[in-house]
C-alpha positions, 0 to 999 in steps of 0.5 A: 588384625595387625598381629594376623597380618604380620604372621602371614607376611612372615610366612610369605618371606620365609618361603621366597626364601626357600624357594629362593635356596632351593633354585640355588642349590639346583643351579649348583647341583646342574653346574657340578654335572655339566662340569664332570659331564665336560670332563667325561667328554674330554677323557672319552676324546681321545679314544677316537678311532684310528684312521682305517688300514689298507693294503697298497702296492707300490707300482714299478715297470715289469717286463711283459708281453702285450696280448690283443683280443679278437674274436674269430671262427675256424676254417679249414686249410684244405677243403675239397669237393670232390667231383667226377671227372668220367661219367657212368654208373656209380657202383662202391662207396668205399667209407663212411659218413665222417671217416677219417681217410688217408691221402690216396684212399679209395672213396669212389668206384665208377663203372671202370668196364667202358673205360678198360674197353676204350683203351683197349681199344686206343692200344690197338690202334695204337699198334696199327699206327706203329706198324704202318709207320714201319711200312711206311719208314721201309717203303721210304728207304725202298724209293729212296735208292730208287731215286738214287739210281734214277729209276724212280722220280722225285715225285715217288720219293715226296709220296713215299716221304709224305707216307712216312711223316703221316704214319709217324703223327698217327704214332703220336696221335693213337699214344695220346689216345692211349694216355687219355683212355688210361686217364679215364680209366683212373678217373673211375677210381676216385681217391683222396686228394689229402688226409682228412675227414670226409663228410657223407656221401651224397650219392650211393651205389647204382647211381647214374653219373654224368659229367657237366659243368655241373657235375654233382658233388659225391662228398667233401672232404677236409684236412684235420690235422691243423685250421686257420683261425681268421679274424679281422683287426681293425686299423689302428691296431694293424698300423700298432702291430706292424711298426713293433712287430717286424716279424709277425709269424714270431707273434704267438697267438693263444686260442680258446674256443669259445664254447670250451675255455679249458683248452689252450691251442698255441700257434702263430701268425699265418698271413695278412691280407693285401688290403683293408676292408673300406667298409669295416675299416678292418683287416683280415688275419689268419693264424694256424694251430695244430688240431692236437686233440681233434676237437677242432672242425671249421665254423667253430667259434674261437676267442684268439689273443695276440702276443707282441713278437717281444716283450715290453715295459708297462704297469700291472695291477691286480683286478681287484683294484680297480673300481667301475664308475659307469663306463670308467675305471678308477683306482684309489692311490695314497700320497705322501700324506696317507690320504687316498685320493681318486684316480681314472685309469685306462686299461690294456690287456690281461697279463697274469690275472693283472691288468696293464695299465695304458694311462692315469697312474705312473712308477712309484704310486702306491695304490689300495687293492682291496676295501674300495667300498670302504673308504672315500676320497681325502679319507686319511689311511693307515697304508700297510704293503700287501704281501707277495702271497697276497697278489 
């Protein structure tokens, strides 16, 4: 039984030994991986990416010309109701319904048959009042030397006198009779006070006529040839525009209307008002364009831009550099040490598809101009100049 019993404790030793050979060599074997797997760490390190490149543009001054934006509509420089001025039946309509019309062109007919009659008569008597006048002028000279020889008395000559200066007021009376029937008679030719485009006739052919107070309207007519745009600029921009801007017909002023942007109506500042607007705090402006194309009628909606009378300083960047956070405006500018750090701007007008920058940036500062979406504050990056082609 002892011989047995040795056997198996034999057997218990040699395999703790191996167990014991086994757990070495698998300790071995991870230690020789974790090493060349550290190796393999520190050979990948540096394959790293390098730090992502942007375009950036330096800023520097640039002589513009500041634009202001304001909404407006389109109102006529002439415009005329035309109303009669002599009554009677209404007996040619001489145009069309929205006809372009001359200055002095015929619109209107009234019955002139009464009027022609009326100063027919106004002449007559007109003659009779010279006639009388010329009696009475030789009655006066007759007494006259009558008085003179003492064959008549004082009292004749003051009758005969008194006859003359009536005789003469009548001459004067019955010319003024006649001025006013020929007056009357040109009423009933009813013309265009301008040139222009008349609306539709309101009255047609037969029509009685009466002339009141409230006299009907026969058609309106307004001038084509040029319009005001009128728009309201509020205070502080008023007060701006005043102290830079001596001369304020030199500002040019672009316009667009608002339902066609393809056409640009070039004109200038036509007047101000006197006053402000207490309750909208605004002033209103008036600038005048040509009709060059003859699109334009009044009531149209117009999108105007002011230009300052001369050019100015500023800073531009290209749109799309700007970044939108809520209701703000940034940009990502680079500093001396590559990183991109944020930055809020406050931004002007449009000039040449750039924005003008009002404040947050100054001369010298280079800033990203595509990939905002892309890149982070404190992000370190490789900056490349954009090309004048890419602007």
């Amino acid at each position: 039984m002892s011989e047995v019993s040795s056997n198996r404790q034999s057997r218990g030793w040699l395999k703790f030994i191996i167990f014991i050979l086994v757990c070495l060599a698998a300790g071995a074997a991870y230690m020789t991986y974790a090493k060349e797997d550290g190796k393999a760490t520190q050979a990948a390190a540096p394959n790293t990416p390098p730090p992502p490149v942007v375009e950036v543009i330096t800023l520097k001054p640039e002589e513009v010309r500041i634009w202001t934006n304001f909404s407006g509509r389109l109102t006529a420089v002439d415009k005329a109701d035309i109303k009669p001025l002599v009554g009677g039946e209404l007996q040619k309509v001489l145009f069309e319904d929205g006809q372009l019309v001359d200055k002095n062109e015929l619109l209107f007919v009234i019955d002139p048959r009464p009027y022609k009659a009326a100063l027919a008569s106004a002449e007559a008597k007109l003659a009779s009042a010279k006639s009388k006048a010329t009696l009475a002028k030789d009655e006066l000279a007759r007494t006259q030397k009558l008085v003179r020889d003492k064959l008549v008395s004082e009292s004749v000559f003051d009758a005969a006198k008194n006859e003359s200066q009536v005789s003469i007021a009548a001459i004067s009376e019955a010319e003024s009779a006649v001025s006013q029937a020929k007056l009357n008679l040109d009423y009933c030719y009813i013309r265009a006070p301008f040139a222009g485009r008349v609306s539709r006739a309101e009255l047609t052919v037969g029509n009685i006529i009466e002339t009141a107070p409230s006299a009907p309207v026969l058609t309106t007519i307004v001038a084509d040839d040029r319009f005001y745009a009128e728009f309201d600029i509020d205070e502080q921009t008023y007060i701006k525009m005043m102290r830079n801007n001596k001369d304020m017909q030199k500002m040019p002023v672009d316009m667009t209307l608002a339902a066609d942007k393809s056409v640009v109506y070039q004109g200038h500042i036509y007047s101000l008002d006197n006053q402000l607007d207490i309750d909208s705090g605004t002033i209103r402006a008036r600038a005048i364009f040509d009709n060059k194309d003859g699109a334009l009628t009044p009531g149209m909606y117009a999108n105007i831009e002011v230009g300052s009378a001369n050019k100015e300083e500023a800073l531009l960047i290209p749109n799309r550099a700007i970044g939108t956070n809520q209701d703000k405006k940034f940009v990502f500018v680079v500093n001396d040490e590559n990183k991109v750090t944020y930055q809020g701007v406050v931004l002007g007008g449009h000039y040449q598809g750039k924005r003008i920058v009002l404040s947050g940036l100054k001369a010298g500062d280079r800033v990203v101009v595509n990939g905002l979406s892309h890149i982070r504050a404190d992000m370190v990056v490789s900056p490349k100049p954009m090309s004048e082609t890419d602007d």
